[in-house]
N, C-alpha and C positions, 0 to 999 in steps of 0.2 A: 618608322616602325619602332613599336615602344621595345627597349631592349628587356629580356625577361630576366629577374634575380634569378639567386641560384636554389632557392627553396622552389621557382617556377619552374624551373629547368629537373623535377625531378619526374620520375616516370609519374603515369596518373594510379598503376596500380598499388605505387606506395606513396602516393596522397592519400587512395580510399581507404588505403590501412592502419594508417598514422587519422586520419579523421575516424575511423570507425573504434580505436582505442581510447580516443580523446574524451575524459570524465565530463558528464553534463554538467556545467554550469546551475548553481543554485539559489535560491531566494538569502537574502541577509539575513531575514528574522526569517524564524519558523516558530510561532506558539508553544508546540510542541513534538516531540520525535518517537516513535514509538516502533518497541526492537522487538523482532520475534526471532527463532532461530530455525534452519531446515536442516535435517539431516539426513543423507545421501549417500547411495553405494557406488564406489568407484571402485575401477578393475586397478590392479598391483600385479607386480609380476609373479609368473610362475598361475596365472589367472585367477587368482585369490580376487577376494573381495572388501574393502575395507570400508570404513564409515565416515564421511566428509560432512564436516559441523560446517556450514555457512550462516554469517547473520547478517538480516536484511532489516530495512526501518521505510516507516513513511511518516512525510511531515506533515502538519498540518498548519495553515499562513494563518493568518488575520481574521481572516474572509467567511473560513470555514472550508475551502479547496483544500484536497488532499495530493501527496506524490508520492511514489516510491523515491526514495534518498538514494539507495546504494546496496550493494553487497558483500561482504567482506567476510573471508575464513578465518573462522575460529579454532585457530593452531593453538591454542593455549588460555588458560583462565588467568583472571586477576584483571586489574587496571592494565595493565600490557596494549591489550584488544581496547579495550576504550578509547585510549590516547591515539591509535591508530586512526579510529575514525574518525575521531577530533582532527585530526592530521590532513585527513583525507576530506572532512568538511570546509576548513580552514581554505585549504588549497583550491575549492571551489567555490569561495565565497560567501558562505555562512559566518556570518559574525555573531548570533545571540540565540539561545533557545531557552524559555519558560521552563519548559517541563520534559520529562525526559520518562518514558514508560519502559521497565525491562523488568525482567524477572530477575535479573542480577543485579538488587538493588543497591547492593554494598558497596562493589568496583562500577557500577556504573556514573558514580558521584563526578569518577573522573575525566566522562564525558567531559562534563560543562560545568563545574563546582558551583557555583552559583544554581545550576537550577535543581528545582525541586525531582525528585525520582519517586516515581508509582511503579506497583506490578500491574504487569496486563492484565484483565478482568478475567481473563478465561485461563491465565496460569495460577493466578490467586485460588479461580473456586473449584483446581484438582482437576481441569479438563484439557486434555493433548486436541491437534489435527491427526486423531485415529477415526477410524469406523465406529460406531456403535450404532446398537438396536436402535430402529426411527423413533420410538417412544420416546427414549430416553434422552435422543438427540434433541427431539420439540422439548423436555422440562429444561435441557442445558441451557440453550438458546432462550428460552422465555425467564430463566432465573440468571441469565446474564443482563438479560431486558429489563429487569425488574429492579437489579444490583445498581447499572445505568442511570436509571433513571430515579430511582430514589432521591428524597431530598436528603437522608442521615441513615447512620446506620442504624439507629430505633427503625426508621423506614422502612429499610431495605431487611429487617431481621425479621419484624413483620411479614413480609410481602413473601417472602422465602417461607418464612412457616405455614403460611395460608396456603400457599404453593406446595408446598411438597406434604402436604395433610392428606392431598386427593390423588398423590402419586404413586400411592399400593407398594408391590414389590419391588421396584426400581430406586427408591426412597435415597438407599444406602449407594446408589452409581451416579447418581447426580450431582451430589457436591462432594469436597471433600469430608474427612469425618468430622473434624476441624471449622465447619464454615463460620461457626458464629466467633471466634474467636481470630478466623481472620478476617473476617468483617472490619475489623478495628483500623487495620491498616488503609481503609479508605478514607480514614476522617480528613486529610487532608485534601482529596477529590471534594468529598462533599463543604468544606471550607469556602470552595472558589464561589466566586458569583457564579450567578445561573449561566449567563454568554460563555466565560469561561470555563465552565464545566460541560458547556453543552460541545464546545472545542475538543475538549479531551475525549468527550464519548462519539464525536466525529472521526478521531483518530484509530479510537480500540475499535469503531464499528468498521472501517476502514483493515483495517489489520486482519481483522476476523475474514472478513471476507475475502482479500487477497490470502488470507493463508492455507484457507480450507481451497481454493482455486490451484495453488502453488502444489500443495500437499497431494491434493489429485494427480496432477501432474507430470509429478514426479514419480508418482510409481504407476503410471501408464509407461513412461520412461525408459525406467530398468535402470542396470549400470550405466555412469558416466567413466569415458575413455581415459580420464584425469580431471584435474583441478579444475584447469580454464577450461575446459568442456563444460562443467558443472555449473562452473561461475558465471558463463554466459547465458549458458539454459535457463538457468533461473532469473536472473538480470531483463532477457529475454521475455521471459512467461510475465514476469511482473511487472512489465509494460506494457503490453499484450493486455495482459488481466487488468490494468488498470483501465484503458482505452474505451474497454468493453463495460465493464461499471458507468464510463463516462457517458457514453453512448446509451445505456440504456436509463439514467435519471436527465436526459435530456428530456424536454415537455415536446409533444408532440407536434409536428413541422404544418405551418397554416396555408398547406395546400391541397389541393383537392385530391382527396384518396380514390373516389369512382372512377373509374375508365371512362368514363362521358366527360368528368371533368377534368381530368388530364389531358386529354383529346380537345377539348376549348382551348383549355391553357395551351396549349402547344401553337395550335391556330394563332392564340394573338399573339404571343411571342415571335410567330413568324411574321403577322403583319405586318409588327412595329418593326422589326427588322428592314420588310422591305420599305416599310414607309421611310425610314432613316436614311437608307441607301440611296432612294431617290433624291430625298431633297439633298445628301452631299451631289449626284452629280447632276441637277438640275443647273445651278452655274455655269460648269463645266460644256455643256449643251448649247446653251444660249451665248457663247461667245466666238 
């Protein structure tokens, strides 16, 4: 009998707990990282209610495949919070990233100094994960599309004024007052080659989607009990959430969807079964 160490000799319900703490393991390169922030009511004593900043990112590889990276409380401004999650990437083996998306352009340098920093597309043009009227939601969404996909900001200043010509009273809720002047701040988006720019608007279309999913979420929710309640929940949903994106730009499975033809399939699946079965003990028979 093999003799068991003493990490095997410990109970299994503090195996499953010490593995269920345990930070996932991460790619070395990631293209690019991109930050968004959630913010959350947790209960304090005396049953007040307080506001918990969490920031979460997801990466984007080589490929064009996207992840959630992590989750980490935002107790404080400045490079502080950065170096942390440098800390916290580091320690699960990321060693390089291109590009780095957050609205805190300035302390974000300190992620990764070397790489380049953009604002998210949807904090640049004045728009939160709030509710708003459906109209207004379809120009936001279509003049982030349009921002995206542009070749320049000639392009994209274009494509915005055509756009919002036919948008009536809602004109003034769509972007900020500001747009064409933050426009500017993309020139370095629109710099990249096409592949790598098409990476980057992988990452913000990614983001966008997990955040408007998270954002719901959260306030079906309500109050979180504390901290690591909040941290997991969300950790939780944006894995969840991502799963669910993955599953559904999957291309469609090449088997037969009719009831007739899943009832065949099933038939020969059986056959070849027993045919297999026979010929192993056919041998076995004959001796």
């Amino acid at each position: 009998m093999t003799k068991l160490t003493e990490p095997q000799n410990k109970p299994k319900d503090t195996l499953d707990k010490l593995d269920g703490e345990r930070p996932t393991s991460l790619c070395l390169h990631y293209f690019s990282a991109h930050f968004e922030e959630q913010k959350l009511p947790v209960l304090v004593a005396g049953g007040g209610l307080a506001e918990l900043r969490l920031g979460w990112a997801v990466g984007v590889l080589a490929d064009g495949d996207c992840e959630p990276l992590g989750v980490w409380p935002r107790d404080g401004a400045g490079p502080g919070f950065w170096q942390g999650v440098w800390q916290d990437f580091d320690e699960r083996g990321v060693g390089k990233l291109s590009w780095v998306s957050s609205a805190d352009k300035e302390n974000a340098r300190a992620l990764y100094p070397i790489a380049k920093v953009l604002p998210p597309f949807r904090r640049i043009l004045g728009q939160q994960y709030v509710p708003v009227a459906y109209g207004v939601g379809v120009l936001r969404a279509e003049a982030r599309r349009l921002v995206r996909e542009a070749s320049g900001v000639r392009a994209a200043r274009f494509a915005l004024e055509l756009l919002l010509s036919g948008s009536g009273e809602g004109r003034d809720s769509v972007l900020s007052p500001d747009w064409p002047a933050v426009l500017e701040q993309f020139r370095p988006f629109y710099a990249l080659r096409p592949h790598r720019r098409a990476l980057v608007r992988e990452g913000d279309r990614r983001l966008e989607q997990l955040g408007g999913m998270l954002a719901r979420a959260v306030r079906r929710h309500g109050p979180f009990a504390d901290m690591g309640a909040a941290v997991s929940f969300v950790a939780w949903t944006l894995a969840r959430c991502q799963s669910r994106i993955e599953w559904a730009e999957l291309p469609p499975l090449p088997f037969p969807t009719h009831p007739v033809g899943r009832a065949v399939a099933r038939v020969a699946v059986r056959a070849a079964v027993r045919s297999e079965l026979a010929a192993c003990a056919a041998p076995a028979s004959s001796v």
